[in-house]
GULUM-55210 format. One record per residue (C-alpha): residue in one letter; x, y, z. Coordinates in steps of 0.25 Angstrom, whole numbers, plus 5000, padded with zeros to 4 digits. Layout:
N
AXYZ ...
//
This chain:
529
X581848535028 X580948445037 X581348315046 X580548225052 X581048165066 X580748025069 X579747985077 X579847895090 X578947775097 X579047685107 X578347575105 X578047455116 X577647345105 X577847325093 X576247325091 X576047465098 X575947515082 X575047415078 X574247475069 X575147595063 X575747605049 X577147615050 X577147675036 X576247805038 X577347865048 X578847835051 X578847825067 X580047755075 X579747645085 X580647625097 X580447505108 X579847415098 X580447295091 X580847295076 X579447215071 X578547335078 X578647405063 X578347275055 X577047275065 X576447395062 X575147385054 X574747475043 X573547535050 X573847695053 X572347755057 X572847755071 X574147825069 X573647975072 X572947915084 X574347865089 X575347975085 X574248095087 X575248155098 X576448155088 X576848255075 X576548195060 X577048245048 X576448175036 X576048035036 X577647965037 X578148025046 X578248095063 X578748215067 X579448205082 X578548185093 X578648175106 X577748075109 X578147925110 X577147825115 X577447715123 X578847725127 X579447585131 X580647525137 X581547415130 X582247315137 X583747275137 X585047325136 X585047365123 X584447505117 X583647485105 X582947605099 X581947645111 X583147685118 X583147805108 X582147885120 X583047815132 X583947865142 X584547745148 X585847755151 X586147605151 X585647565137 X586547505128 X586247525113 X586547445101 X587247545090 X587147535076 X588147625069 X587947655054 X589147655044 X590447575043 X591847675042 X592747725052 X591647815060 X590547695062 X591847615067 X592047735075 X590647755080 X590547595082 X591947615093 X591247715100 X589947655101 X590347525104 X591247595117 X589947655121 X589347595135 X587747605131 X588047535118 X587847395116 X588247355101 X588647425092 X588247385074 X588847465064 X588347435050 X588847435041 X590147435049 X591647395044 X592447265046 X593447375058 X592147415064 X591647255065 X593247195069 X593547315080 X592247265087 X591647405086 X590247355081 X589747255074 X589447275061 X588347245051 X588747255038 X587647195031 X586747295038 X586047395024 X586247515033 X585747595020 X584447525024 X583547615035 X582747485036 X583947385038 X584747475049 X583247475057 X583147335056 X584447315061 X584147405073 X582947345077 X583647205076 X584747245084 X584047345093 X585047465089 X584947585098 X585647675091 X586147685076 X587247775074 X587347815058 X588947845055 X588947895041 X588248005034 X587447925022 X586547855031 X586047975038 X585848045026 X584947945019 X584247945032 X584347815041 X584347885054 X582947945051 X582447795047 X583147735061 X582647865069 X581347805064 X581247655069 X581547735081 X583047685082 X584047805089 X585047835079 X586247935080 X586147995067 X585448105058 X584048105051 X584448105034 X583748245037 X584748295044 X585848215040 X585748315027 X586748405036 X587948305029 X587048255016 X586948385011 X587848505013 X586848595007 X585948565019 X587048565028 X587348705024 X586048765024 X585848725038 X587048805039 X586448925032 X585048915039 X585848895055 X586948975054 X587848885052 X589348925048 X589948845036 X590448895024 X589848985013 X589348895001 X588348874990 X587548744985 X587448714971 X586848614961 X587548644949 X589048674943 X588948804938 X588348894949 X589348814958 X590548854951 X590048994948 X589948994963 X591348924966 X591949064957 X591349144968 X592049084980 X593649064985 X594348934982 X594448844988 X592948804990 X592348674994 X591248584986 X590448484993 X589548394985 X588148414995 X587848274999 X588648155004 X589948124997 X590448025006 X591448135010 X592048174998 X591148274992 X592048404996 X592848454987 X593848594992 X594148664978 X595448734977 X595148794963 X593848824954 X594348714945 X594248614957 X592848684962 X592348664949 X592648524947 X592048494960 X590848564957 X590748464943 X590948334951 X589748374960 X588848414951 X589448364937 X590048244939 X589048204951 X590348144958 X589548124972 X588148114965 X586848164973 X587948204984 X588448314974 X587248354967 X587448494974 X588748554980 X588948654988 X590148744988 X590748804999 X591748895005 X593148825009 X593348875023 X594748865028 X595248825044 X595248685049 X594048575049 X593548515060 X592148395064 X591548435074 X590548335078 X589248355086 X588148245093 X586748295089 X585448265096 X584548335087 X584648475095 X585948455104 X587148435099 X588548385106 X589948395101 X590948285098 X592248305099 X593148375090 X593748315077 X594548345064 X594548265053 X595548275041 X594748275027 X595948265017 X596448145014 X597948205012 X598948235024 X598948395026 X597348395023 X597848385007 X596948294999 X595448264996 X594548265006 X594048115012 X593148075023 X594348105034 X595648045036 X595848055051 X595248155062 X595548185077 X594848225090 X594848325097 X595148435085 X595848555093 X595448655081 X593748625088 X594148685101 X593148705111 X592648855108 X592548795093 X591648665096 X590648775103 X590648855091 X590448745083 X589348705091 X588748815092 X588748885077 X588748745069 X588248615077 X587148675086 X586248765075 X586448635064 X585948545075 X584848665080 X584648685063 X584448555061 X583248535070 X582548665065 X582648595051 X581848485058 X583048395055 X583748385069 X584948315068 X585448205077 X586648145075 X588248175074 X588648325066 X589748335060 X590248475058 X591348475048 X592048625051 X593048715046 X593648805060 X593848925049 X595248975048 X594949125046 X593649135058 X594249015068 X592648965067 X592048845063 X590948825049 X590548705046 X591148635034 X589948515035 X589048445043 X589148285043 X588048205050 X588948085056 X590148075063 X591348105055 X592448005050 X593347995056 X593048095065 X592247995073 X593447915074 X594047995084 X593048045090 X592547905095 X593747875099 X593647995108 X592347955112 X592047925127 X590547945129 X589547835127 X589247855112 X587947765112 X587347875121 X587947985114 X587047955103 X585947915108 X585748065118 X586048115103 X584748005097 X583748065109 X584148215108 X585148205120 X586348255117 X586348365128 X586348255138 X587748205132 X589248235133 X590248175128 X591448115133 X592948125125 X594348045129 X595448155130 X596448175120 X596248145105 X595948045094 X596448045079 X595847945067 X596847935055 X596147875042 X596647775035 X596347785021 X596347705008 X597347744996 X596847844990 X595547894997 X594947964996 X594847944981 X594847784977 X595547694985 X595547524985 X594947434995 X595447305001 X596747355004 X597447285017 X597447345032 X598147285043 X598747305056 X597547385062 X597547305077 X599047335077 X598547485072 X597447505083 X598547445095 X599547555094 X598747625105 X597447595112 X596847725108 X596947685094 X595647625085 X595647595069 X594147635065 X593947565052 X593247645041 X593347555027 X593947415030 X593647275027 X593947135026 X594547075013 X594046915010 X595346865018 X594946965031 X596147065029 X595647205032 X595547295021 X595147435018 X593747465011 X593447605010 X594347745009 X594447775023 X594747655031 X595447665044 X595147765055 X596447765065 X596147815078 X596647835089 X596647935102 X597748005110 X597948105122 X598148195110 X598048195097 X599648185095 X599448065102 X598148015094 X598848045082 X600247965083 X599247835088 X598447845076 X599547855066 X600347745073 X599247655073 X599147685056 X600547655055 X600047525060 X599047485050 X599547415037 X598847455025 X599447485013 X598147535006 X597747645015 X598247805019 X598047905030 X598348065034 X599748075042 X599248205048 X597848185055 X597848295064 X598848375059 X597948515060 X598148465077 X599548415077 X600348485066 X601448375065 X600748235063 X601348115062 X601948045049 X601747905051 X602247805038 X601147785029 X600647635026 
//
């Protein structure tokens, strides 16, 4: 595997190109206004002359340099792009945040708290994002389209794009960003592949040491089951590539192994996604995120968190995209974090940059602390903050998140700590009737500023709502609401979240009674709606 890192100049005019073919290499120019592309000529016979100093691989594209010519100082208040090489302490940066659920709502809160931010987009956004005053969305804004997302950055002189879900990364619009020089808290698509494909993910594992659980990767039905006959029940198949959450299945029984075998590779329920499976041990203990900031070659963790995967009370149920989480988690104690750090997070950051793909960006370690050694392995890797992990940890949040990221966009994470208000935070998720199978739209919510004033700690991130034609908020998607709210303790961060549901009117929607039961054995029952 090969990766190709970007390439940075500073320019002091848009003419300082003059005469170089933008299409014979893919450079990134910061300090210059969005015409200095549209002005370059096609003559390239000077190129060599000008970038003689710097690494070329083949004719499209640079290898990291060191070398920047003519650096150049912009004006104003406002961080555009050349402030990716700054170290002013009084910029002030215009964020764009990629996405539109309950994390970008989450991320958007956060952002918009930070002193060195300015504004804050969020595109496409959600109509709770937009109304709370958390960003302003751009709805209308293709963010599939590299070139559209770099327009709009240039236009609006964005000094940091913060990519929220995973699908973006993986189709590779932080490399196309990283390229027009514009700073962006994300990963390459190269190194993305950590959560788009669990077959790299644990071959990374394999190669650096890595613990996870034992597994094999197969292509076609029958060698896999012949395989599954081998192994204890229960076992786990997981379609390789993104499937939006759902591609896990834990098998209780051959007949159950098999027939999720046959979705993936018969049926083709998660197309490309489950062209190969990969079957893996079931490891039994307690899961927990452990989330680290990664410059490339440092790493920093976040606080602890625990999400709740089964949609059913007592973890009973299918699997979902979570249905409420809570930090601090006591089962990540202090001398387990190290651990962690030190036999997961450290040699897939250090592996990563061997592979020539080093990874910047937020990992998300999804872990299983084993009942039997008291250690962790690593269940999965994702690339983005978790939902709705983040939800309680931006909550928690107290450091100035604009710089956060960016020390993590210019390799400085060991120059940064980070700052947490005591006590806890819990988010309970508010979901559609009968997610996470099929569920209807369009169904009424009400009461939510009555919901978010039973304590001041309390904030409703919104995940999938919408406007109907009369202006009624409605739900739009599975998981729609993300209650949140903080405490001394997390008994005291439970009873405000659950009394803040019992405030919200909708007859279309469902939540778990029991987030954080595995912390506080005897939750709260509060009335369904």
């Amino acid at each position: 595997m090969s990766c190709v890192t970007s390439y940075s100049v500073f320019a002091p005019s848009a003419n300082f190109f003059s005469g170089f073919n933008k299409n014979n290499v893919n450079f990134s120019v910061s300090n210059a206004p969005s015409s200095f592309f549209s002005n370059l000529t096609p003559s390239s016979a000077s190129f060599p002359r000008l970038f003689s100093c710097g690494n070329i691989l083949n004719s499209r594209r640079l290898v990291s340099t060191d070398w920047r010519c003519c650096a150049a100082q912009q004006s104003g208040n406002s961080a555009s792009a050349a402030s990716l090489g700054s170290d002013d302490s009084d910029e002030r940066v215009v964020v764009l945040v990629i996405g539109g659920g309950g994390r970008e709502h989450a991320l958007c809160y956060a952002l918009k708290r930070s002193p060195s931010c300015e504004t804050v987009f969020c595109a496409p956004g959600n109509v709770g994002i937009s109304s709370s005053g958390d960003a302003t969305c751009v709805p209308e804004l293709r963010i599939a389209d590299s070139s559209a997302v770099i327009a709009f950055c240039h236009k609006w002189g964005v000094g940091l794009v913060v990519v929220g879900p995973e699908a973006p990364l993986v189709a590779g619009l932080a490399n196309d960003l990283v390229k027009f020089g514009i700073p962006v808290f994300g990963p390459s698509a190269e190194a993305a592949a950590l959560e788009g494909s669990k077959n790299f993910m644990k071959t990374i594992c394999d190669k650096y040491g890595i613990p996870t659980a034992k597994y094999q990767t197969f292509r076609h039905p029958v060698p896999a089951k012949h395989y599954i006959q081998e192994q204890e029940l229960p076992i786990v198949i997981k379609a390789d590539g993104l499937a939006a959450g759902k591609g896990v299945i834990v098998a209780t029984d051959l007949e159950e192994a098999y027939d999720a075998v046959d979705s993936m590779l018969v049926d083709e329920m998660f197309g490309p996604a489950g062209s190969q499976v990969i079957v893996e041990e079931f490891l039994e203990g307690e899961e927990a995120s452990f989330f680290a900031l990664v410059d490339g070659e440092n790493a920093i963790p976040l606080e602890s968190a625990q999400d709740h995967k089964r949609v059913g009370d007592g973890d009973t149920g299918p699997n979902t995209g979570g249905m409420g989480a809570y930090s601090p988690a006591p089962v990540l104690t202090k001398e387990l974090v190290s651990v962690v750090m030190e036999s997961i997070i450290l040699p897939t950051v250090k592996g990563m940059a061997a592979e020539g793909c080093k990874f910047v960006g937020v990992l998300y370690a999804g872990l299983m602390i084993e009942k039997k050694s008291g250690l962790p392995k690593l269940i999965e890797y994702n690339v983005r903050f978790g939902d709705p992990e983040c939800q309680a940890l931006m909550v928690r949040l107290e450091s100035d998140l604009v710089k956060v990221l960016l020390a993590a966009c210019r390799g400085k994470l060991s120059q940064v700590s980070l700052d947490w208000s005591p006590g806890s935070a819990m988010v309970v998720v508010m979901a559609s009737n009968g997610y996470p199978g099929s569920y209807e739209k369009g169904t009424m919510i009400q009461n939510l500023e009555e919901a978010e004033n039973v304590a001041p700690t309390v904030k409703i991130f919104h995940a999938g709502t919408a406007l109907d034609s009369n202006g009624n908020l409605v739900s739009a998607g599975g998981r729609v609401l993300g209650v949140t709210a903080k405490g001394s303790d997390l008994a005291e961060a439970r009873e405000r979240a659950y009394q803040a549901i019992e405030k919200v009117n909708w007859a279309g929607g469902f939540y778990r009674r029991d987030i954080g039961w595995r912390a506080l054995p005897l939750p709260v029952q509060p009335k369904q709606n």
